[in-house]
Backbone as JSON Lines, residues from 0, in Angstrom:
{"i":0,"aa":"X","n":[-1.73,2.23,20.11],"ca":[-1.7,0.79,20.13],"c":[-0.28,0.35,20.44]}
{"i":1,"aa":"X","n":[-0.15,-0.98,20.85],"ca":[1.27,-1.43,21.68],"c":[1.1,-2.83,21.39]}
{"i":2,"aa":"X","n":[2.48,-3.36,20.31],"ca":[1.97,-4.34,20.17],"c":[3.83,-4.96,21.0]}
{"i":3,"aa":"X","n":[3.39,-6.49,21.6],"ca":[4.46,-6.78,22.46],"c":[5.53,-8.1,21.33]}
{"i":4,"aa":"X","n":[6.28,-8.43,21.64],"ca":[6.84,-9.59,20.64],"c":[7.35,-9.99,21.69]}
{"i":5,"aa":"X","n":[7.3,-11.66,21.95],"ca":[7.48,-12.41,22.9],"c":[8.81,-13.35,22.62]}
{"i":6,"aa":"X","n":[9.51,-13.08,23.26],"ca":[11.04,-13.93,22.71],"c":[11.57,-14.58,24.15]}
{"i":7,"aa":"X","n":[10.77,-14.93,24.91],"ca":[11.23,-15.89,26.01],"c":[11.46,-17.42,25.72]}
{"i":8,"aa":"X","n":[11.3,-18.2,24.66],"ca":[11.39,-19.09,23.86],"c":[12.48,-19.0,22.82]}
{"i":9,"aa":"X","n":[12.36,-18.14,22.64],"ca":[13.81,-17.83,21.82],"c":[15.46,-18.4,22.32]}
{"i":10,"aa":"X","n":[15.84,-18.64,21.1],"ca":[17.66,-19.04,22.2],"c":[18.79,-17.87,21.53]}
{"i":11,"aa":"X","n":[18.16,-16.88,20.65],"ca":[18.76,-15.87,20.05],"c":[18.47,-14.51,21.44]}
{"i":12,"aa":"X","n":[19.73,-13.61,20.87],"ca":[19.29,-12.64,22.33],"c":[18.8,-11.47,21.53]}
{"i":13,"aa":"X","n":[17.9,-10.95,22.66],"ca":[17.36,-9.77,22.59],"c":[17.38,-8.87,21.64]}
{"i":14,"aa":"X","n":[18.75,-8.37,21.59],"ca":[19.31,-7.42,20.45],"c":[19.44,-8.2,19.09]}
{"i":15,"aa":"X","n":[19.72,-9.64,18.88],"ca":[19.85,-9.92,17.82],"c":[18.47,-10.36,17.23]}
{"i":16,"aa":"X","n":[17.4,-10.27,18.26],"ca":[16.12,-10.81,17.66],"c":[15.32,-8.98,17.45]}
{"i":17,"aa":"X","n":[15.8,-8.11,17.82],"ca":[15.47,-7.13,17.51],"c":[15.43,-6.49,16.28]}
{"i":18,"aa":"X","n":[16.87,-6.52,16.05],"ca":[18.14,-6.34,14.97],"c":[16.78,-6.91,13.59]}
{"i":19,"aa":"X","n":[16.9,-8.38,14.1],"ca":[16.24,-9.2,12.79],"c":[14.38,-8.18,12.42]}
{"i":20,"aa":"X","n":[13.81,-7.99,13.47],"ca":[12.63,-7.49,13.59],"c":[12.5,-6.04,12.84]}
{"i":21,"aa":"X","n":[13.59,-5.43,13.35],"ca":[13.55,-4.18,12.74],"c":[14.05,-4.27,10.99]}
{"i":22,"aa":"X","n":[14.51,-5.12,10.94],"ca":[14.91,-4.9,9.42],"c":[13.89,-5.77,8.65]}
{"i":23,"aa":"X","n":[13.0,-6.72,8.91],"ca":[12.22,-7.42,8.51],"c":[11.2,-5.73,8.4]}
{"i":24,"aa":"X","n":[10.65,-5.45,9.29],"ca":[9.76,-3.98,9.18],"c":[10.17,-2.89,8.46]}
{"i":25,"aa":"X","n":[11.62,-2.68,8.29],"ca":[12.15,-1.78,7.37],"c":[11.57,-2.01,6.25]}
{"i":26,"aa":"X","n":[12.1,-3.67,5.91],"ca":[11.72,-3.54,4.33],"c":[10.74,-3.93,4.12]}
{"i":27,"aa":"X","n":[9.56,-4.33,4.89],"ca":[8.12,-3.98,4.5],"c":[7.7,-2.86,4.35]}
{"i":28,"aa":"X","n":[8.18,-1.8,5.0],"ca":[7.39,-0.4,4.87],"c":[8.09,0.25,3.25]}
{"i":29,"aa":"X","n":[9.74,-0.49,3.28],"ca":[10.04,0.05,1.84],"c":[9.33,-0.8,0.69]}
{"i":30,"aa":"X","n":[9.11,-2.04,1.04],"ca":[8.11,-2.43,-0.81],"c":[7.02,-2.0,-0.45]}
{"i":31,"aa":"X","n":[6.07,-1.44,0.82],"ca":[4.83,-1.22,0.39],"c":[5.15,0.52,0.12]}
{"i":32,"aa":"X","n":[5.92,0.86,-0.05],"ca":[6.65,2.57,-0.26],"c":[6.45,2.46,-1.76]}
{"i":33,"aa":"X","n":[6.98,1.27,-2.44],"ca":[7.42,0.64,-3.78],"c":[6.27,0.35,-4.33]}
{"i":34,"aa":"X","n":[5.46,-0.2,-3.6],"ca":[4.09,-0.65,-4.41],"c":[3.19,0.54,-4.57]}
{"i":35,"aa":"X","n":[3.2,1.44,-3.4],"ca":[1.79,2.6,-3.5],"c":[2.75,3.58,-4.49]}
{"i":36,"aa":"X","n":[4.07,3.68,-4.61],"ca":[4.72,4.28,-5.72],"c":[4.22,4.04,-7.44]}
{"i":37,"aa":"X","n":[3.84,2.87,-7.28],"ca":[3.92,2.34,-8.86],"c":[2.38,2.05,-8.79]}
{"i":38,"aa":"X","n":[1.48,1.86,-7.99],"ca":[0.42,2.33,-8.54],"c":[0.12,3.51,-8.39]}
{"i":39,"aa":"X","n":[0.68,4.28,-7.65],"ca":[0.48,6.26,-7.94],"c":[0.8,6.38,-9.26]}
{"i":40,"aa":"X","n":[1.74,6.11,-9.66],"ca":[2.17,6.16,-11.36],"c":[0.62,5.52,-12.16]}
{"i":41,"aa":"X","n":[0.63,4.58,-12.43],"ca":[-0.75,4.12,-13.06],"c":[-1.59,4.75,-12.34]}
{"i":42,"aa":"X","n":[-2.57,5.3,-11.9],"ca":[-3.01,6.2,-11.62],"c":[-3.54,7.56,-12.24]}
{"i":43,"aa":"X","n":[-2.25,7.83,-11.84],"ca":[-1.66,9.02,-12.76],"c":[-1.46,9.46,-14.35]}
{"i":44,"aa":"X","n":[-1.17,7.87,-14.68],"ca":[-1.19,8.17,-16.33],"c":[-2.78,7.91,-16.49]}
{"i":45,"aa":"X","n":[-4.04,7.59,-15.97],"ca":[-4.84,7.54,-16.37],"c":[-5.59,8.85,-16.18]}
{"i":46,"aa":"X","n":[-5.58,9.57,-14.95],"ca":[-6.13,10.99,-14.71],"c":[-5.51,11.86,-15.55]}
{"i":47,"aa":"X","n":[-4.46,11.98,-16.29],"ca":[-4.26,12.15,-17.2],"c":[-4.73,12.17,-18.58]}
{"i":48,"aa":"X","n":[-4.84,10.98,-19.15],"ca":[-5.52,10.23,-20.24],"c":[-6.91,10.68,-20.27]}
{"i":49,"aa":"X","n":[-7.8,10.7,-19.21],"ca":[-8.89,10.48,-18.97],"c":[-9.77,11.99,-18.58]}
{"i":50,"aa":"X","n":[-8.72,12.84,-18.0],"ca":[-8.32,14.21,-17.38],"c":[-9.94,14.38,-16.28]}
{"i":51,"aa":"X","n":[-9.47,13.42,-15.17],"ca":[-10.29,12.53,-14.15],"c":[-9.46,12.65,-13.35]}
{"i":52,"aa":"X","n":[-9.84,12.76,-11.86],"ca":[-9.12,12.66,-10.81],"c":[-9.89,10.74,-10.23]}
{"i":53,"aa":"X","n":[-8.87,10.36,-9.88],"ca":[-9.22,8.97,-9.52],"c":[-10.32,8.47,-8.44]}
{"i":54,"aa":"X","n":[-10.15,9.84,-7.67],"ca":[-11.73,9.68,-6.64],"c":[-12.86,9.59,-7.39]}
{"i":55,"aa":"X","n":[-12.95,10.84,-8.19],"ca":[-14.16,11.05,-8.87],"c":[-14.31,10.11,-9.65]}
{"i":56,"aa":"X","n":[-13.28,9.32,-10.48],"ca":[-13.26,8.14,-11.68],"c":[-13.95,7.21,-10.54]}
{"i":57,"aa":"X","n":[-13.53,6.76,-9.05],"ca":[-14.38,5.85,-8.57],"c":[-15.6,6.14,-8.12]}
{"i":58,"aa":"X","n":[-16.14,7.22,-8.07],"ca":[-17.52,7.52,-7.96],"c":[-18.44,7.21,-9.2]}
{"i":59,"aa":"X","n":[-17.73,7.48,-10.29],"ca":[-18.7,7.38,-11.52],"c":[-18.36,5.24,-11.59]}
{"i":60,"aa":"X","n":[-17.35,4.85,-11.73],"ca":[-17.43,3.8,-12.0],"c":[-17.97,2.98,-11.57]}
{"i":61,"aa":"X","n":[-18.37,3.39,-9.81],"ca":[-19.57,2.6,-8.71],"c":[-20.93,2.63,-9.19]}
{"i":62,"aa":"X","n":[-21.05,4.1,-9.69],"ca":[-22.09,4.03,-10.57],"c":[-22.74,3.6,-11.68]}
{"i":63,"aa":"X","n":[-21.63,3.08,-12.3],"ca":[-22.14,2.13,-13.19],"c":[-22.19,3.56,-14.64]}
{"i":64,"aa":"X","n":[-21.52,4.52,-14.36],"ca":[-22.05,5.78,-15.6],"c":[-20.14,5.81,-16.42]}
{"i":65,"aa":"X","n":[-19.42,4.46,-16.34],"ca":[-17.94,5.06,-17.22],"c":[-18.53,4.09,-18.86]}
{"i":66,"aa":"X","n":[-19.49,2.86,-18.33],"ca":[-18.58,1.7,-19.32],"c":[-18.13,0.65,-19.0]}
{"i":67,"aa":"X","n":[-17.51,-0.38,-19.79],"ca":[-17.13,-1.63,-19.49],"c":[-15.79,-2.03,-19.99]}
{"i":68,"aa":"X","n":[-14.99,-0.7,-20.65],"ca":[-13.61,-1.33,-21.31],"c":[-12.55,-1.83,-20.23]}
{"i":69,"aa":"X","n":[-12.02,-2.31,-20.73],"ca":[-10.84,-3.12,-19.83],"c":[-10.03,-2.38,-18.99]}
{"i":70,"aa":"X","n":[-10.01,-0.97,-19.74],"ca":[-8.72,-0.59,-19.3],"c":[-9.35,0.13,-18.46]}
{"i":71,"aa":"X","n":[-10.55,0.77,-17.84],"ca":[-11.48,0.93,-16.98],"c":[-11.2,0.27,-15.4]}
{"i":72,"aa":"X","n":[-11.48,-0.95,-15.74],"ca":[-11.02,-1.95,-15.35],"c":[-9.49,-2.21,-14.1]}
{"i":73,"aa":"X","n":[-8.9,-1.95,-15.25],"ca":[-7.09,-1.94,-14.92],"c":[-6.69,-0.38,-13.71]}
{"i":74,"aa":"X","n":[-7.78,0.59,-14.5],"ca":[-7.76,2.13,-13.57],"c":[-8.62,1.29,-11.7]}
{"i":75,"aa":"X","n":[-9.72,0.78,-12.26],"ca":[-10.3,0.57,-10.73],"c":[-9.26,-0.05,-10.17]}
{"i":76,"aa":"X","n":[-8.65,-1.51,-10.65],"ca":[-7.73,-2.06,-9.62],"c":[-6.49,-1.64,-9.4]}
{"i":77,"aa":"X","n":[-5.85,-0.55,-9.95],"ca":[-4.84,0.57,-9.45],"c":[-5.4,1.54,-8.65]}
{"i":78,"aa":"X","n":[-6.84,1.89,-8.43],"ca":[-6.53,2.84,-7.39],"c":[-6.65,1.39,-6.24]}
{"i":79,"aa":"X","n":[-7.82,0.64,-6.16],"ca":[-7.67,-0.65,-5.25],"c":[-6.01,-0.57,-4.55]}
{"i":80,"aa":"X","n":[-5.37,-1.16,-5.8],"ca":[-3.73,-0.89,-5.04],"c":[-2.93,0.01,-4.0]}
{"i":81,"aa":"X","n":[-3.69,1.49,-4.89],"ca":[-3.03,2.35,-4.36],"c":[-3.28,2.64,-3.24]}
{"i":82,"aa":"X","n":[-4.98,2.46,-2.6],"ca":[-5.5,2.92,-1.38],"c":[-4.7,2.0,-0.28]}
{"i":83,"aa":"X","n":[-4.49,0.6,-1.04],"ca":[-4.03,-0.86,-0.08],"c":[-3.09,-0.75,0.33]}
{"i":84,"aa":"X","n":[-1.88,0.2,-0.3],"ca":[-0.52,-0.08,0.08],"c":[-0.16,1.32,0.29]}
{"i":85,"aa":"X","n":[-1.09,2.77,0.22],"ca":[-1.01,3.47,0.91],"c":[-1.17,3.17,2.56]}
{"i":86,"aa":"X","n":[-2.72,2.63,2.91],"ca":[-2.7,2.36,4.28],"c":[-1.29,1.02,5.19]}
{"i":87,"aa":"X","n":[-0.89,0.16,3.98],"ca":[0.05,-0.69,4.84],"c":[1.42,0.17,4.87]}
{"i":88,"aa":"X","n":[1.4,1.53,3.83],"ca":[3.04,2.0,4.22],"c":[2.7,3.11,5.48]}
{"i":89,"aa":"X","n":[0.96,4.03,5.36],"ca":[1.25,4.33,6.35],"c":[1.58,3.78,7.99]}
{"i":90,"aa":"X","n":[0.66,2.74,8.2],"ca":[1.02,1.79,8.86],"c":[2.4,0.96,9.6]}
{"i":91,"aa":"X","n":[2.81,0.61,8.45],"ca":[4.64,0.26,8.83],"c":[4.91,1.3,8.73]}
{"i":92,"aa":"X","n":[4.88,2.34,8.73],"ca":[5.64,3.59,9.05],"c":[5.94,4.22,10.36]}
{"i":93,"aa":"X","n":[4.69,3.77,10.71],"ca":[4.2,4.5,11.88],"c":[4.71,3.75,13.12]}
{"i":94,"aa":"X","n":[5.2,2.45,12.48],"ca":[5.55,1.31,13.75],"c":[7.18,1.56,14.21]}
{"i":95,"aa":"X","n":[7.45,1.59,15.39],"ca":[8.85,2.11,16.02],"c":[8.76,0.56,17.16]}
{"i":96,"aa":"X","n":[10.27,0.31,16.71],"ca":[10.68,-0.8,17.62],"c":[11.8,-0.32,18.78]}
C-alpha cells in the first residue's frame, strides 16, 4: 500500500512538512508501543492469577462458561486493548516516510 500526502497548498517546504510528519508518526507508533505494553502487563497478571492463557480466557468467556465478575470483565477489555494497539503499533511501524 502507498499512501501519498499532498502539500501543494502548503506554504511550509517539503522537508519541513516532512520533518513535522515523521515525528507526528514516530510518536504514534511510540504510545501505541506504550499502550499494547501496559495492556500486555494486565494481561499478564491475569493469565497468571487465573493460570489461563488470554486466547483461551476469550474463547471460554464468548462462551458464556467463565461467569459474570467484574474483574472478568476488566481481563476481556485488556485483551480488547491489547489486540487494538497491537495492530495500530504494528501498523505505524510498518509505515516509512
Amino acid at each position: 500500500m502507498n499512501l501519498a500526502l499532498k502539500t501543494d497548498n502548503s506554504q511550509y517546504e517539503k522537508g519541513s512538512v516532512r520533518n513535522a510528519v515523521s515525528f507526528a508518526l514516530n510518536s504514534a507508533t511510540a504510545q501505541a508501543r506504550l499502550r499494547y505494553e501496559h495492556y500486555s502487563g494486565i494481561c499478564k497478571a491475569f493469565e497468571k492469577k487465573y493460570k489461563l492463557a488470554s486466547a483461551k480466557f476469550m474463547e471460554k468467556f464468548d462462551a458464556g462458561d467463565l461467569g459474570d465478575e467484574q474483574e472478568l470483565f476488566d481481563w476481556y477489555a485488556a485483551v480488547r486493548g491489547l489486540n487494538l494497539w497491537r495492530e495500530r503499533y504494528e501498523i505505524l511501524s510498518g509505515v516509512s516516510i
